[in-house]
N, C-alpha and C positions, 0 to 999 in steps of 0.2 A: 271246649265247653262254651256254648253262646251266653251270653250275658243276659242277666234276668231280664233285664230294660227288652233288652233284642227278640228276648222270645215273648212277649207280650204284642209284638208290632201284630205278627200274621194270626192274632185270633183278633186284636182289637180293632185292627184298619177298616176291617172285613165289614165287621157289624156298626163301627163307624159310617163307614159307606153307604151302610143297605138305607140308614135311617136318613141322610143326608138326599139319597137320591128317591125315598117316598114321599112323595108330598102329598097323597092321599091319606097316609095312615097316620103321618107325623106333623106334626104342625112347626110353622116356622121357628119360631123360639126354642123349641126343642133340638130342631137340625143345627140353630147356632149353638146351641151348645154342645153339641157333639162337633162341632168345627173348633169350638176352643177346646174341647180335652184331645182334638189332635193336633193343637198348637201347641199343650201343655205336652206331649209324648213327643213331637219335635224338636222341642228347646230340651230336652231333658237326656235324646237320643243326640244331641249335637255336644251335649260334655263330654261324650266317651271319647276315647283314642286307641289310635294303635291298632291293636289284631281285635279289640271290641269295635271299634271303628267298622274293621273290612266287616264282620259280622255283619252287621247295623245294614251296611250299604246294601250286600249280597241279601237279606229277608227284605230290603225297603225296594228294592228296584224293581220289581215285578209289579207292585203294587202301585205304582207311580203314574199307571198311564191313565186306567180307571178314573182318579184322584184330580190331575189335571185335567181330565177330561169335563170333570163334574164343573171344575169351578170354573174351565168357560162355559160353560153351561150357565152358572150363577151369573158372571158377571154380564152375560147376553139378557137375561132373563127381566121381564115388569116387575118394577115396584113403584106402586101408589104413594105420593107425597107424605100422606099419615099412615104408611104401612112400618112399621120402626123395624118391626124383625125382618123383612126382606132384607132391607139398607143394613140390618146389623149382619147379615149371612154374605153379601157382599163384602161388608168390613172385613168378617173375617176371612174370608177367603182370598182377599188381599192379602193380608198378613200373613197368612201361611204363604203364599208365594212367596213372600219378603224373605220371612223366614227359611224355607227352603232355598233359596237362592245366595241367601248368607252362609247358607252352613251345609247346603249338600250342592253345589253350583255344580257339578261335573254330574253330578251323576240326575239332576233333573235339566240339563242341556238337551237330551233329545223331544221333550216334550215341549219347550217353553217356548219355541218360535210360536204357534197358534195362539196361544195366552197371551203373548207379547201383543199381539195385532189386535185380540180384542178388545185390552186392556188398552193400547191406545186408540183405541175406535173410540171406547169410550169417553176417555181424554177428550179429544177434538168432539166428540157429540153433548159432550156436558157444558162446553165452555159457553154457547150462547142460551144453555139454561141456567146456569150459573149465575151469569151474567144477569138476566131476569131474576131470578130468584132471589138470588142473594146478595148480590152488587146492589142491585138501584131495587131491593125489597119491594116488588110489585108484582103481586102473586098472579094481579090479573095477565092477560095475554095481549088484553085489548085497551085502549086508551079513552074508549069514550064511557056513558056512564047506564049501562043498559044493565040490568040486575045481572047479579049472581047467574041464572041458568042461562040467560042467554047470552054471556059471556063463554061459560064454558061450551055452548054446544057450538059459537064460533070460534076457538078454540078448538075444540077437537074436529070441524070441521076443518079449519085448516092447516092443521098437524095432519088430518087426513089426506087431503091435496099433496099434503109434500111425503108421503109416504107414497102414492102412487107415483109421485114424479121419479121419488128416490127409484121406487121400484125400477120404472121404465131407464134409467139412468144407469143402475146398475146392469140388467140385462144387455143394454145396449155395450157394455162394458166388457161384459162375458163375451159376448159374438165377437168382438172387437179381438180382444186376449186371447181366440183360443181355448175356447168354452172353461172358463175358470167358472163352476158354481159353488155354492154358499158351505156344501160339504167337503167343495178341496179347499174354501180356504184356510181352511184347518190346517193345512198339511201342506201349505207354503213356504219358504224362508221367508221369516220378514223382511228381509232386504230384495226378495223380488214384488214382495206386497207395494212396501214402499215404491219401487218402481214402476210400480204400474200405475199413475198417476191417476187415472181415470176409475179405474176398478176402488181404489183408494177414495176416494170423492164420493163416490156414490155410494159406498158402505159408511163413511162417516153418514151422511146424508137419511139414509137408512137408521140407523142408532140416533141419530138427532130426531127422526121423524118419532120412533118409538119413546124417547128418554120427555119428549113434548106429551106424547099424547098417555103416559104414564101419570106427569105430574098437574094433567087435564082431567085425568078420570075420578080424581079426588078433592073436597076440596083445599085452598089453597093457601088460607088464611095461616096458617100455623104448619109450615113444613119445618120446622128443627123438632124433632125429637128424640126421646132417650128410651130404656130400655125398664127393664122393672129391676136390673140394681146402678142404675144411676148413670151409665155409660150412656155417650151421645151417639146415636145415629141418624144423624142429620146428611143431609148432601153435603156441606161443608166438610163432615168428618171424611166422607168419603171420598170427596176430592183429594184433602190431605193424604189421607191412606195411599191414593194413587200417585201422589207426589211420591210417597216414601217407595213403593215401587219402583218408579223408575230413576231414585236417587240409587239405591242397591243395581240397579241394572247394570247406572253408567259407572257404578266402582267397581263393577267385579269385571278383569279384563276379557274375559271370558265372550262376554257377551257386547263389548264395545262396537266391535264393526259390526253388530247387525241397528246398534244405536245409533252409528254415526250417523246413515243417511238420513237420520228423522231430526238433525238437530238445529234445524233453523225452523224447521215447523213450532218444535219441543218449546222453544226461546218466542218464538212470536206469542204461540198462545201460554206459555209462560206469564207473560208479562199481562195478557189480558186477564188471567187469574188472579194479578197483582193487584188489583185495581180495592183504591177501601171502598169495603162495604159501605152500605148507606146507615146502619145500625155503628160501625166504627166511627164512620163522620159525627152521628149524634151524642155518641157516646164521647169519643172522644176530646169534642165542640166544647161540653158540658164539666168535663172533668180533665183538666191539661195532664195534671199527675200521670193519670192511666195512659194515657199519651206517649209519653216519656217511659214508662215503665214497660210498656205493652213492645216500643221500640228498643230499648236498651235491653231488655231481658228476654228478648227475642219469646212474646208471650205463643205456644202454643195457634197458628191460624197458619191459610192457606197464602197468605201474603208470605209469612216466613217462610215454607214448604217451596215456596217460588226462589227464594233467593239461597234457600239452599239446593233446589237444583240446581240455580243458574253457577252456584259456585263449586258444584262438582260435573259440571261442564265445562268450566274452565281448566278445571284440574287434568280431567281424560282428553279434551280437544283443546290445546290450548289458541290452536291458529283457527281451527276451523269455527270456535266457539265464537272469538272475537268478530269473525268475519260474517256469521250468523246477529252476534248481537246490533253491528253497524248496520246493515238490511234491515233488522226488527227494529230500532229506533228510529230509523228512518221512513219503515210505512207507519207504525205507530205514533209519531208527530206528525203524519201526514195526516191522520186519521182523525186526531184531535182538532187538526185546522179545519179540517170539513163540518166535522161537528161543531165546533164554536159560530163555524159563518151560517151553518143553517138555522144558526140561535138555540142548542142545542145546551141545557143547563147544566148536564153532568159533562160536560165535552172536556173538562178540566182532569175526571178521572184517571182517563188510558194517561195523559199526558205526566202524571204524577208518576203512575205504577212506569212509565218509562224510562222517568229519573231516576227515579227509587233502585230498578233495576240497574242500571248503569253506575249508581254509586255502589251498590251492593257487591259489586265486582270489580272496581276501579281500581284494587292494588293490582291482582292481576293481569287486567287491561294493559296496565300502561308498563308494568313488565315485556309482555308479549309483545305490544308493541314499540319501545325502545332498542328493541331487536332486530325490527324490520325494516327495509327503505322505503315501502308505501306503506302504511299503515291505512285497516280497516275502516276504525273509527276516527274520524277527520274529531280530538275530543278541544284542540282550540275553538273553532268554528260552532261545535256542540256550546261548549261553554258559552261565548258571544251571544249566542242565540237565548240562553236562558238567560242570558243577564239581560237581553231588549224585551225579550217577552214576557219574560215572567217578576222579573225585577223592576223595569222601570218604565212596566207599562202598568196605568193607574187600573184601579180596582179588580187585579188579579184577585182570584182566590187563598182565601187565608192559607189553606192545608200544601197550594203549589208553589205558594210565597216561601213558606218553609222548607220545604223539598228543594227548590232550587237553591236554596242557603247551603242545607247540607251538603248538596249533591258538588257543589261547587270546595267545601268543604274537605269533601274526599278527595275530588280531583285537583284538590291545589296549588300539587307540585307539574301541574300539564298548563295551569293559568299563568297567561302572559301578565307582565308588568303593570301596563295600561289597564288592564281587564280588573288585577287584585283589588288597585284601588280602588276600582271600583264595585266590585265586591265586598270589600270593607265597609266603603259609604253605606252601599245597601243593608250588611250585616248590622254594623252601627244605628241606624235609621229605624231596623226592625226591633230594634229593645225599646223605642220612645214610647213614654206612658201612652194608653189608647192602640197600640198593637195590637194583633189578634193573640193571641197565646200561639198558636202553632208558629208565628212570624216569629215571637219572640225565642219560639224552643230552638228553631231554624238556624235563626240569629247568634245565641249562644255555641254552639255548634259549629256555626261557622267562623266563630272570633276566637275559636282554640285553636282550630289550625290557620288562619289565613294571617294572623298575628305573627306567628312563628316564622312564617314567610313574609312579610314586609317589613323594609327598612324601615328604619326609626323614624327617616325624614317624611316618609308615607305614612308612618302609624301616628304619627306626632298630634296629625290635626285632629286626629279621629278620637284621643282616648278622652275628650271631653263627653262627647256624645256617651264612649263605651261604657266608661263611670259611672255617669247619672243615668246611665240607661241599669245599667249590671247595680247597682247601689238601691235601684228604686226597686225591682225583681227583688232584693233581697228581702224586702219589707211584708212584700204580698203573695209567695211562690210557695206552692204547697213543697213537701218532702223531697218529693222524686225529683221536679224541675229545682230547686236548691241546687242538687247535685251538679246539673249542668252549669248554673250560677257562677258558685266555688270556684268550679275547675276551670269556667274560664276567667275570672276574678284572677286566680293564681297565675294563670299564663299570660296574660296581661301585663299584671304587676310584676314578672320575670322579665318578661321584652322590653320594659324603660320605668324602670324603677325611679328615677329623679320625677317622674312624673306621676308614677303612683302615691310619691313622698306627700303630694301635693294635696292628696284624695285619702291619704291618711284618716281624716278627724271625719273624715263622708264617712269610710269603707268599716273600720276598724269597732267602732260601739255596735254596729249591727253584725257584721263575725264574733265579735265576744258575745254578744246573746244568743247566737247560733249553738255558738260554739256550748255554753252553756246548755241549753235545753234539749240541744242534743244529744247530749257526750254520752248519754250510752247507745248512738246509734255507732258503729265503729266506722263505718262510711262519711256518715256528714261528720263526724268528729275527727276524722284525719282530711277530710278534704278542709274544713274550718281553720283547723292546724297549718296547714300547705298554704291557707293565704296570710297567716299571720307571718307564716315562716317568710313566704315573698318579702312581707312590709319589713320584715326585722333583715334582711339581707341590703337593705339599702338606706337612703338616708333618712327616713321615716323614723327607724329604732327609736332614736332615743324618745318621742314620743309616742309611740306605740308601748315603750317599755315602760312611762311614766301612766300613763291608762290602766296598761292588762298586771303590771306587779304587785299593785297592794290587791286584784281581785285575784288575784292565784295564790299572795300571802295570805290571808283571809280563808282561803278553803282550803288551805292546810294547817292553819292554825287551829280552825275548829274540826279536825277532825272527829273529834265525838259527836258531833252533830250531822257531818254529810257524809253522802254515800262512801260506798268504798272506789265507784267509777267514777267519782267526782273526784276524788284527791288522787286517783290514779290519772285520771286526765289531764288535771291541771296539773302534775308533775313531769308528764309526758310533753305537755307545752313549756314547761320551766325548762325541758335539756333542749327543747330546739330554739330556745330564745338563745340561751346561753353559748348555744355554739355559732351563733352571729357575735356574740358580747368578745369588746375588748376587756382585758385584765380588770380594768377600773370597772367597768360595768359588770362584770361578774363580781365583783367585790360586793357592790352595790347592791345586787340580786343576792346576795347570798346572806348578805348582813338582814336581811329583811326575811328570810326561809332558812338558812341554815340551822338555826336550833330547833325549829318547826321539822325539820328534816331528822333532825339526829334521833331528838324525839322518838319520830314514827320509827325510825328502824332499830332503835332499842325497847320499845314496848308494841309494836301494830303487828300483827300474822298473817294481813294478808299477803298473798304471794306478789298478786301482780303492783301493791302498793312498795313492796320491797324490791321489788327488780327494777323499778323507776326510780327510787331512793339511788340504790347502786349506781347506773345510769347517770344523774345525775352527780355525784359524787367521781366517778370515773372524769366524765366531760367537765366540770370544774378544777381538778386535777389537772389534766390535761391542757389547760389553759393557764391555770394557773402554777403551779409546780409546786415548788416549795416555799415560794414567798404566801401562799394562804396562811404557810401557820402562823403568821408575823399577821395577820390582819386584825385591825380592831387594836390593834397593839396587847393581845392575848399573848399568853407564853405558848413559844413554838413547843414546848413538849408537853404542854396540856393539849393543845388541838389535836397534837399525834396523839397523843391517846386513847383522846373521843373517837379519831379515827379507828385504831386500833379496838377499840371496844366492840364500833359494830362489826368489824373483820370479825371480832370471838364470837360474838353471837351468831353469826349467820355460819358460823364451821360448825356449831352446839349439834351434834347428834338429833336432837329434837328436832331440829329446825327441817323441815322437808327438802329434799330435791328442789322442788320450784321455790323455795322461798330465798334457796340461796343459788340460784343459777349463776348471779351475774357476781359471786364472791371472788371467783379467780379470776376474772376479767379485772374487779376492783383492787385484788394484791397486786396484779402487773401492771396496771397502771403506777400504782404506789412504788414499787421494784424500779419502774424506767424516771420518773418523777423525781425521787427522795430516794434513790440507794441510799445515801449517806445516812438518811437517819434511821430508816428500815431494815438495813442490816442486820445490824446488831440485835434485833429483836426476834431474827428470822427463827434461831433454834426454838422460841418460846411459839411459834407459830407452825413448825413443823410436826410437830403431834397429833394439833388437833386438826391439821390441813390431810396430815395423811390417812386419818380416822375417817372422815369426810371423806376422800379417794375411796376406801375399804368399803363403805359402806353404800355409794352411790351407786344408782342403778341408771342415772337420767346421762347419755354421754354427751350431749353438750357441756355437762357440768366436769363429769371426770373428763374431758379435753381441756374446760380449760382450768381445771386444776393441776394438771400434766405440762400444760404451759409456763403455769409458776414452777415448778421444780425443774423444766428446760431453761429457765431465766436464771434460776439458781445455778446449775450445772455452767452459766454462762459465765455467771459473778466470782463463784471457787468452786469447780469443779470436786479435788479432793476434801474442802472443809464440809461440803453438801455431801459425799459418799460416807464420812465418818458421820456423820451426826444420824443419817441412815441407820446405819450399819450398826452404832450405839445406841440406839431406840428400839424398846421392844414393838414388836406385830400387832395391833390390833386382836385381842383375845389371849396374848400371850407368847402365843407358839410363832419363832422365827422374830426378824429385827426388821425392821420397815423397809430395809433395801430390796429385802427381798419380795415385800408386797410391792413397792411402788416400779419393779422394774417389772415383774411379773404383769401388772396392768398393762403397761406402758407396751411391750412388744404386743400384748393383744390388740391394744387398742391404734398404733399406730399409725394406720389406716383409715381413721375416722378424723384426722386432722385435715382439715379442708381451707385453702386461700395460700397464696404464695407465703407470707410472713407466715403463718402457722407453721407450715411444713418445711420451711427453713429453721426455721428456731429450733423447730424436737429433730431435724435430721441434723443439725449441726452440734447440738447435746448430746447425741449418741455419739458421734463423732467423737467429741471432746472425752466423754466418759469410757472409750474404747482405745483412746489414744493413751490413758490415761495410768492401765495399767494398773492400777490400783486392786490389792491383791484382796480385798473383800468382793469386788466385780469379777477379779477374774477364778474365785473360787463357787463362783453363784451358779446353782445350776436351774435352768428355766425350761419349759416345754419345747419340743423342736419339731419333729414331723407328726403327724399320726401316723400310729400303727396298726389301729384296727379297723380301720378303711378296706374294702373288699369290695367283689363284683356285686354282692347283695345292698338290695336298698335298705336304708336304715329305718326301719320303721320305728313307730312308739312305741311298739311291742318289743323288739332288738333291743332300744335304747335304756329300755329298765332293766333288761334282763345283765347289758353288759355295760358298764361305763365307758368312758372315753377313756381309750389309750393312745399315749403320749410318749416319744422319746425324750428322754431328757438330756439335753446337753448344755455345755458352757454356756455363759451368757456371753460373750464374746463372740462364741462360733454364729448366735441367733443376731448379734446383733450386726455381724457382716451378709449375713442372711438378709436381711433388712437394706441393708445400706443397700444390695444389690438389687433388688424390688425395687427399691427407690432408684435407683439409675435407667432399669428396665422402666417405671413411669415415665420418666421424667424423659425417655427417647420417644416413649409413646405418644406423650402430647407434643413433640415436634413435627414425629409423623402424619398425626391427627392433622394439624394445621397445614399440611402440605399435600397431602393425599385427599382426594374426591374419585370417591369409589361411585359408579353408577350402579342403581338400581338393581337386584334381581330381575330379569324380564322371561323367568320361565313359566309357565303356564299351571301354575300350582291347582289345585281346589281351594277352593277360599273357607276354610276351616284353616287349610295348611298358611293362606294367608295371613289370615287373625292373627295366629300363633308368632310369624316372623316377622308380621309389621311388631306386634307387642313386643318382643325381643329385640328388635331394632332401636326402638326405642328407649326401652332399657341401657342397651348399649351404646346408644347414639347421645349421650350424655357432654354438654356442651363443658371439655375442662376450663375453659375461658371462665364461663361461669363460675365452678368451684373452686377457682385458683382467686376468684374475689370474691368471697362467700364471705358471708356473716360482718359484712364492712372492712375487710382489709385494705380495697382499694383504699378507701378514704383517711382511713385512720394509720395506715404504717407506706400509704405509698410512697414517702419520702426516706425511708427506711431503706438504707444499705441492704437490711436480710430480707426486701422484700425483691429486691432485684439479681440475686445473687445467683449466679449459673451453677443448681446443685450438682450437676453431672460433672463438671469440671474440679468442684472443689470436694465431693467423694472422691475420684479417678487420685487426686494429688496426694489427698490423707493415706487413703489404703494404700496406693504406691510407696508411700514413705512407712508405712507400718509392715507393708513387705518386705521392703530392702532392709530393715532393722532388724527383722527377726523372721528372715524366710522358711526355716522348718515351724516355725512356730504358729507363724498366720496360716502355713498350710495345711497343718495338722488341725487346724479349725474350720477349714473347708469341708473336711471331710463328710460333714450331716447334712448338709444342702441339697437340695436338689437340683435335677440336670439344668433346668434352665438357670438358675443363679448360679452353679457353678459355671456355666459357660458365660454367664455376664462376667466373673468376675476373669475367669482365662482371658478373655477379650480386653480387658482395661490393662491387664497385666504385659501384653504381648503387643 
């Protein structure tokens, strides 16, 4: 049976068509939209899969050829500068290409070499209208000052001259080739297009004559426009569009070798596309913010469209890319010097967008070429160059002062020694009050990375300048530039903190008001955080501590008065002072916020003000141990108390999932701290901990409440299974051992970071070893059983619940252990195997599908083995280094030899692969 979607193709394509290809009876705005509702039956026809798939293909493929025929039609086709629906029927008829190319690639392969060649005809014929257009915004054609019509009729006179010339060029072309005319080039390979060098020339030549004398036939004044619901069709939209085209081209493998031969052309005029606008220059002159935003947020324009082709041409060509962009850099500097010598004002342009490009790809780059023994791009010799010419030759231009900051910036693990510091100077130099703003954006940018790379003895002379440069910015710099401020502030103040000590009482009152007035921006209020955190990592603190502490005691004292992102902030800055502070200076810090603290989390609701309470309590713990309760000269079991107090509130039933996240985070702290005095209280805290467990739905929280009863199982094993075991169940029915083991092999899996998954595999351990005849009468879920070749739908799943074997807890929990030793080879494997790529010739639908899954899969364990801060907080910890494979293999062995019909009669529920883990450990 065909699929609804599938039999709507062969009535709607049809009548789609007819209206798209009248242009007498329909009018353009009408034809685009009958191009977007076959965009919209596109994308809608590319969800399907499977045998609705082959359907899909088998009604679409007949219809294909008509279709691509039409849109090189369109994309060949006049449109008048204020014509908006021509340019919007062009838009969309890019996008279906895009689209059809992402999702049906195999099966519009036979049509796509002609499209291909028109679509880069265009390409190359739009760049030097572009260029006029909307680069250096000069509608006219002509430079002197004769009215309006006599402009255009010179103009289209000599758009007309070069239309014949093109003509005669191309003919000449054809007799040359082989009589190739205008109706086979339809029906070329693009890779012999390409090769025909000549025939190639004079058809751009051709499309440039027509693409002139289109935006000559109207006038000129106002070529951006949009549509009548809001959408742009402008040339600029339509160059992008064509960007996105041939960004899809060069990823589907598909079509790579008919791309490669174009890709030093691709990359030259690339980069001429790159070039900022004259409308960016003022804009951006006028407003640095937008600048900075327009850059870091990669705003929407055909400058970005450039630098992601350029960077998914590195990706598909990685040798031939680079050897393409050293040629393009090098007539394009070439190009800029001619223009600057003929006094030429914008000559500074190309020279930018060539930077621009070259940083844009410099990881890359210097990839590929650390590979090779000549390399492409000669990028020391590049550098040098930018630093005579654009650095420390006087009155460069602001926007290329900048560009060669950055660009130097990216490339600054390829920058010689002698060159850094000199790069420094210049970075440094570019913050001094009277900068341009783009020098100064530059500047910043370039003193994150070039900082990191120079020695102290190099960076030493400089951070005076960087200081009072980075210190005076902080005073006058809108939002967006802030950002860059900060983050170079903090990396500074990292590379030689004895000297940032110094620049303390400069740096620190103006990040505290940042810091302030931003805090609910989450950005500038953790970049603000990040340089406080620098100043307190070195010998600054104690005056930095003596400044920002009575303003952080203060906005949490009056909590009834400030926000809730205020007292959350400022307590989010109190754990990261504190975790610079020695014993005496948390004393210090806490004698001044501690009751301010206890406070909030025995009467405040908010969540995120309680999880920084926590936080902070854990990390004072943690530093301090158990001599806090001795502080002040208080009674050590009153403090515990107070402690104790907010532990029961935040297990309170009431109290939400998020409000008490970081509660078993805060008992295992207390548990590794003060066993001694926490002990003994544990039975009065196991009720309402395991109630809590019962009732949580959020699994960070039941992980790490799972945690504390692994900690327990660590401390006494059997006195934690009886207090279990003599505690009724949450509602009644059953005794808490049976809830909290019942979680625990669910969830066991969701423990993530070396010390996590040591601690709960070395508790099961302990608790299996332990033999204790409440565990081993417990019966718990073991395989499914109502698993079948049917998928389980929502309709299935109400009709039939979940079926479950029940078996021992015992038998489930060597089931476990063996999972865990099968992991635990896997991430050895992981780190030793480098599988290459699939390189079969899929359809790229089938692609989508297996990159996604790849991904999925290709899940870095390094990462989740130090997830949620283990590195830092247990890497000194025995259980976080403990080889789990070694020390399951020894327990079960010794649980075997003691009682071998007994461990194997618990084998018996497992499945094939654990029972063959555990045959193999055995043997």
């Amino acid at each position: 049976m065909i699929h609804s979607d599938a039999q709507a193709v062969p009535v709607l394509l049809p009548e789609l068509l007819m209206i798209v290809t009248n242009n007498e009876q329909y009018r353009p705005e009408l034809q685009r939209r009958a191009l977007v509702i076959l965009h919209s039956i596109v994308n809608m026809l590319s969800n399907l899969s499977g045998q609705e798939m082959k359907q899909v293909h088998s009604v679409l493929s007949p219809m294909l050829g008509p279709w691509f025929a039409h849109f090189g039609r369109i994309l060949t086709s006049s449109a008048g500068s204020q014509d908006a629906a021509s340019w919007g029927l062009k838009l969309e008829a890019l996008k279906l290409v895009q689209t059809f190319v992402q999702f049906f690639s195999k099966l519009v392969a036979p049509h796509l070499p002609p499209l291909m060649a028109q679509a880069w005809h265009l390409f190359l014929a739009s760049q030097p209208v572009y260029q006029h257009l909307v680069i250096n915004n000069t509608p006219d054609l002509d430079a002197d000052q004769s009215g309006p019509s006599q402009k255009l009729h010179m103009a289209a006179e000599a758009a007309g001259l070069l239309a014949v010339q093109a003509e005669l060029q191309y003919d000449h072309a054809v007799h040359v080739h082989g009589g190739l005319d205008a109706k086979m080039l339809n029906n070329v390979p693009h890779k012999q297009i390409c090769e025909n060098k000549a025939c190639n020339r004079a058809g751009v030549a051709c499309v440039t004559a027509t693409v002139i004398i289109d935006f000559t036939s109207d006038s000129l004044l106002h070529p951006w426009q949009a549509d009548e619901d809001g959408d742009n069709m402008d040339f600029e939209s339509l160059i992008s569009q064509l960007f996105e085209v041939l960004i899809t081209l060069i990823g589907n493998r598909r079509y790579q070798e008919l791309m490669q031969p174009i890709v030093p052309d691709l990359i030259y005029h690339t980069i001429g596309y790159m070039q900022m606008t004259q409308e960016q220059v003022q804009e951006w002159s006028q407003n640095p913010d937008q600048y900075v935003a327009d850059e870091e947020e990669e705003t929407f324009s055909v400058r970005v469209s450039g630098e992601l082709v350029l960077d998914e041409l590195m990706e598909a060509f990685p040798e031939a890319a680079v050897a393409a962009i050293a040629a393009a850099v090098h007539k394009r500097l070439q190009e800029a010097a001619q223009a600057k010598a003929e006094g030429n004002s914008e000559w500074w342009r190309i020279r930018e967008a060539t930077l621009l490009a070259v940083g844009a790809v410099a990881e890359p780059v210097l990839e590929v070429q650390a590979q090779q023994d000549h390399p492409a791009l000669d990028v020391p010799a590049l550098l040098h160059n930018v630093l005579q010419q654009d650095l420390l030759t006087p009155n460069t231009p602001p926007f290329l002062t900048g560009r060669a900051l950055w660009m130097a910036a990216r490339l600054s693990e390829a920058v010689s020694n002698e060159d850094s510091i000199a790069f420094l100077q210049a970075a440094a130099g570019g913050l001094a009050p009277g900068q341009a703003p783009p020098v100064q954006i530059g500047a910043c940018r370039a003193i994150v990375q070039l900082s990191q790379r120079t020695t102290g003895a190099s960076l030493q002379p400089q951070l005076p300048h960087i200081y009072s440069g980075l210190g005076g910015l902080l005073q006058g710099s809108g939002e967006d530039t802030l950002h860059l401020v900060l983050e170079s502030l903090a990396t500074v103040i990292q590379q030689d903190q004895e000297k940032g000590a110094g620049w303390e009482a400069h740096i620190s009152p103006c990040v505290i008001q940042l810091w302030a007035r931003h805090v609910a921006d989450p950005l500038l209020a953790m970049e603000a955080g990040a340089v406080i955190e620098a100043l307190a990592a070195g010998p600054a603190f104690p005056n930095l501590l003596a400044r920002i502490l009575p303003i952080l005691a203060s906005i949490i004292s009056h909590a009834s008065s400030n926000s809730s992102i205020l007292i959350e902030g400022a307590l989010d800055v109190l754990v990261s002072l504190l975790k610079a502070a020695a014993p005496q200076q948390a004393q210090q810090m806490h004698s001044m916020v501690g009751p301010h603290i206890q406070a909030l989390m025995l009467h405040h609701t908010d969540a995120g003000i309680l999880q920084s309470c926590c936080q902070y309590l854990k990390t004072l713990i943690g530093i301090a141990g158990v001599e806090m309760l001795s502080w002040g000269g208080d009674n050590p079991q009153d403090r515990l108390q107070g402690l104790l107090q907010v532990v029961s509130r935040l297990l309170q039933p009431e109290m939400g999932d998020s409000c008490s996240l970081y509660v078993g985070s805060l008992i295992h702290q207390l548990l590794l701290k003060m066993p001694a005095q926490v002990g003994p209280i544990v039975p009065a805290l196991l009720r309402p901990l395991v109630d809590k467990l019962a009732q949580s739905e959020s699994s960070p929280l039941v992980v790490q409440l799972l945690l504390v009863i692994a900690q327990l199982v660590h401390l006494d094993t059997n006195q934690l299974i009886d207090c279990l075991a003599n505690q009724p169940a949450p509602g009644g029915q059953g005794n808490a051992l049976e809830v909290v083991m019942g979680i625990w092999i669910e969830r066991q899996l969701e423990f993530m970071g070396a010390y996590r998954i040591n601690l709960a595999t070395t508790a099961l351990v302990q608790m299996l070893a332990s033999r204790h005849p409440a565990l081993m009468s417990l019966q718990v879920k073991g395989q499914r059983i109502d698993v079948n070749s049917k998928i389980r739908t929502r309709a299935r799943a109400k009709k039939q619940a979940e079926q479950w074997q029940m078996v021992p807890l015992p038998a489930k929990l060597i089931a476990l252990l063996a999972d865990s030793m099968s992991e635990s080879a896997g991430v050895k494997r992981q780190k030793t195997d480098n599988k290459d790529d699939d390189s079969d010739d899929w359809d790229d639908e089938e692609d989508e599908e297996d990159s996604f899954t790849s991904n999925l899969l290709g899940l870095d364990l390094d990462d989740l083995a130090n997830a949620d801060g283990d590195l830092d907080e247990h890497k000194d910890d025995p259980m976080s280094h403990m080889d789990m494979e070694a020390y399951i293999v020894q327990q079960l062995s010794s649980l075997h030899s003691s009682d071998r019909a007994g461990f194997e009669s618990l084998c018996i529920a497992m499945n094939p692969a654990q029972l063959q883990t555990i045959q193999s450990m055995l043997t």
